[in-house]
C-alpha positions in Angstrom: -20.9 157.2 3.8 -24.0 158.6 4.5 -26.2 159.7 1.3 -26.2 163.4 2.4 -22.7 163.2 2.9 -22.2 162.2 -1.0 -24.7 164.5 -2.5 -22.6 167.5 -0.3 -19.4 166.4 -1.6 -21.0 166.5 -5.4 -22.1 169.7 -4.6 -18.8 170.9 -3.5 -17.0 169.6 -6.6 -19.1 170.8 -8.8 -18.8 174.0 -7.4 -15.5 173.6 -7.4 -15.4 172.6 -11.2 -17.5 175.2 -12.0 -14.9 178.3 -10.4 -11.9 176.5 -12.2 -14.4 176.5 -15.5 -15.1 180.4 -15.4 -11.2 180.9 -14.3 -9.9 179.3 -16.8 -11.7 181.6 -19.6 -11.1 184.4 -18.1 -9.5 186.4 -20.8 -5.9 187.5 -20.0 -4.2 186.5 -16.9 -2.7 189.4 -15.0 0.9 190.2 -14.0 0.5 191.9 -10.7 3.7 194.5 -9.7 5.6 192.0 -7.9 5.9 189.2 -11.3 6.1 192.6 -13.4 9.2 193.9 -11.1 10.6 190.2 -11.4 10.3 190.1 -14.6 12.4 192.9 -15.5 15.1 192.3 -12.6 15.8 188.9 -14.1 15.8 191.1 -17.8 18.5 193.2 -16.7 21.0 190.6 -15.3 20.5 188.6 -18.2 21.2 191.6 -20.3 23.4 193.5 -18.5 25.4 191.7 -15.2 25.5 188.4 -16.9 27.6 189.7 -20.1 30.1 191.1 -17.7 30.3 188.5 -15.7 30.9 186.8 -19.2 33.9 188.5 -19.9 35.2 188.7 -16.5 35.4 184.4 -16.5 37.0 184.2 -19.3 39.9 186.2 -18.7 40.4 184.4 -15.0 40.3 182.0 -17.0 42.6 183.1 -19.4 45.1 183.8 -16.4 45.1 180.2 -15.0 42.2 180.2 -12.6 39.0 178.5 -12.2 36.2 181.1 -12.8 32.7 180.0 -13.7 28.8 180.9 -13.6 25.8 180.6 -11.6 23.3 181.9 -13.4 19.6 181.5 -12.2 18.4 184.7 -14.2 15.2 182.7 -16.0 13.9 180.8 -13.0 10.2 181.2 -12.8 10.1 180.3 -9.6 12.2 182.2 -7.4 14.1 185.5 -7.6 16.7 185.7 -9.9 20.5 185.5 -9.5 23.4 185.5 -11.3 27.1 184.8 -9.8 30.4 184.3 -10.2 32.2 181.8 -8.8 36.0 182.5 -8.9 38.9 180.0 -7.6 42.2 181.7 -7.7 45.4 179.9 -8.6 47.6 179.1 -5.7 51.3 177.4 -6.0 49.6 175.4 -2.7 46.5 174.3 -4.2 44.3 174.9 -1.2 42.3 178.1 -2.5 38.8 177.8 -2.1 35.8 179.3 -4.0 34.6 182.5 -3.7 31.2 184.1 -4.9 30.0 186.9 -6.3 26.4 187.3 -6.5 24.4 189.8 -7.9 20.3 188.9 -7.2 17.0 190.7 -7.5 15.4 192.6 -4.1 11.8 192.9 -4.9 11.7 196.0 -2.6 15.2 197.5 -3.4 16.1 196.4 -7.2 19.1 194.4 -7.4 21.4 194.0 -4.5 25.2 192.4 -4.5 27.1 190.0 -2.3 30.3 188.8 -1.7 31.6 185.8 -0.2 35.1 185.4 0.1 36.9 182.4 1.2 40.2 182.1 3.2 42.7 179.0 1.7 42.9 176.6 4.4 46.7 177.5 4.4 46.6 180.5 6.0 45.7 178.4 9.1 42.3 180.0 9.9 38.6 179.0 9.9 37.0 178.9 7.0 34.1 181.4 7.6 31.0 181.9 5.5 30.0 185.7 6.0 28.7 187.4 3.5 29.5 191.1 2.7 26.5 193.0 1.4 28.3 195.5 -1.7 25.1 197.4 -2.5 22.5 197.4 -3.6 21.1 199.4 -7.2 17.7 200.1 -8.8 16.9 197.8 -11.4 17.2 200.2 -14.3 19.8 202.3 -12.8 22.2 199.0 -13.3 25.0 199.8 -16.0 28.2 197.8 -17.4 30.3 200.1 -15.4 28.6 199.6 -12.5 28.8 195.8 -12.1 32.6 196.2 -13.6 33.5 198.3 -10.5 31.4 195.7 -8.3 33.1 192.4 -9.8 36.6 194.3 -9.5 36.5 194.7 -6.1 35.7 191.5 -5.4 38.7 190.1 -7.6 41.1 192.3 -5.7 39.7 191.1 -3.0 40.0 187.3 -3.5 43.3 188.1 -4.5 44.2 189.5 -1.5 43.1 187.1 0.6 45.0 184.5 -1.5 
């Protein structure tokens, strides 16, 4: 390599050394809105959607079915999510999962999906569709709310089983 070629590249990382330097004493990083909304999205489905979800599990449970959760509430690194997935009991044994899921929408606060599966029985194609059930600000989100949302989704499996 050239000798201009290595004294540019110096110059570039110590420039480049230099930036990092006066970032890294910067005095506070900041939380822009988007990590402040994220932040308090994944608060409130710890807090609030995850305890019912809680309670919901353990009495499927309870009742003889398979019900656990997906909970992805603390993830630094993508949007958070909690779910429940819920196998009923069938005398045939060819239920298949279904999910709940109740994630954040950065623009829209925290929105809730369905997926409910078909048992192979029935004779039909498994499908994977996904019914959107609404979708609620972040701090208008209540116990009663996600109740009425995880209820209907248990009749609903229910149903179909």
């Amino acid at each position: 390599m050239a000798d201009t070629s290595v004294e540019k590249l110096r110059a570039l990382l110590k420039g480049f050394d230099q930036r990092k330097a006066q970032a890294h004493a910067a005095a506070e990083p900041t939380v822009d809105e988007g990590e402040r909304r994220r932040r308090a999205c994944g608060d409130r489905l710890r807090r609030v959607v995850r305890s019912v979800l809680l309670t919901f599990a353990a009495e499927l449970r309870d009742a003889g079915h398979e019900a656990a959760l997906d909970d992805h509430s603390e993830q630094a690194d993508a949007y958070p999510s909690v779910a429940l997935v819920f196998t009923p009991r069938v005398p045939s044994g060819n239920a298949l999962a279904s999910m709940l899921v109740f994630k954040c929408d950065p623009r829209r606060g925290i929105a809730v999906a369905r997926d409910v599966r078909l048992p192979t029985s029935k004779g039909r194609v498994v499908s994977t569709s996904t019914d959107r059930l609404g979708t609620m600000r972040v701090e208008g989100v209540t116990t009663e709310w996600v109740e009425t949302k995880t209820l209907s989704f248990i009749e609903a499996v229910l149903k179909a089983n």
